[in-house]
N, C-alpha and C positions, 0 to 999 in steps of 0.2 A: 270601069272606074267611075265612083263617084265624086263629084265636087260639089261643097256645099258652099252658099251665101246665105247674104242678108242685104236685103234689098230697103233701104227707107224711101218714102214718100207716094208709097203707092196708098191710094184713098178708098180704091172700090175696087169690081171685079172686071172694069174695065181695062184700070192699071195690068190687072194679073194680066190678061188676054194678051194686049199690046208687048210686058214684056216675055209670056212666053210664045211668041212669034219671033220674037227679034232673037232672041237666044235659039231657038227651035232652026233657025236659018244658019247656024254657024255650021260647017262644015265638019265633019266628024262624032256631032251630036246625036243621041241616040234618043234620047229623052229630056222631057222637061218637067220640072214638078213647082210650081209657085201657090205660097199659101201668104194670104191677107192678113188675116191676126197678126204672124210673127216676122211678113217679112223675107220667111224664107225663102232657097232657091236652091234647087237640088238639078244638077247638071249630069245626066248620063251620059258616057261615049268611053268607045274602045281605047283609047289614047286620053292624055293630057291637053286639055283644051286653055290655050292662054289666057290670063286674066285680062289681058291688055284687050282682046278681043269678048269676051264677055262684056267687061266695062264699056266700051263702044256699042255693045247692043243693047245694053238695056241702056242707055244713055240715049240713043237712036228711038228707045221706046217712049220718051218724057224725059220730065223732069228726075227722074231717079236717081240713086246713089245708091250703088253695090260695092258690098265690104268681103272680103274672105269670112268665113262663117268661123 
């Protein structure tokens, strides 16, 4: 299963790093994919991963805000 986002307020490639650690740590996830230009945030894993629980990690990562793509 994929799930897609959009991440605002990431600056650099620092941002990406930090939020894909924090997403990469949830539980069921299989893969991470973050890109700077657009924001994006591509979520792999076998099952449905809560949103409530993505928001807390990349929340955990900075200042960020993630949206359903």
């Amino acid at each position: 299963m994929i799930a897609n986002y959009k991440v605002t307020g990431m600056t650099c490639e620092h941002c990406v790093a930090h939020v894909t650690e924090e997403v990469s740590a949830l539980k069921g996830v299989d893969d991470v994919k973050v890109t700077l230009a657009d924001g994006a945030l591509q979520v792999t894993s076998a099952s449905p991963i809560d949103f409530g629980a993505v928001k807390e990690a990349v929340s955990e990562a900075g200042d960020y805000e993630v949206q359903p793509a």
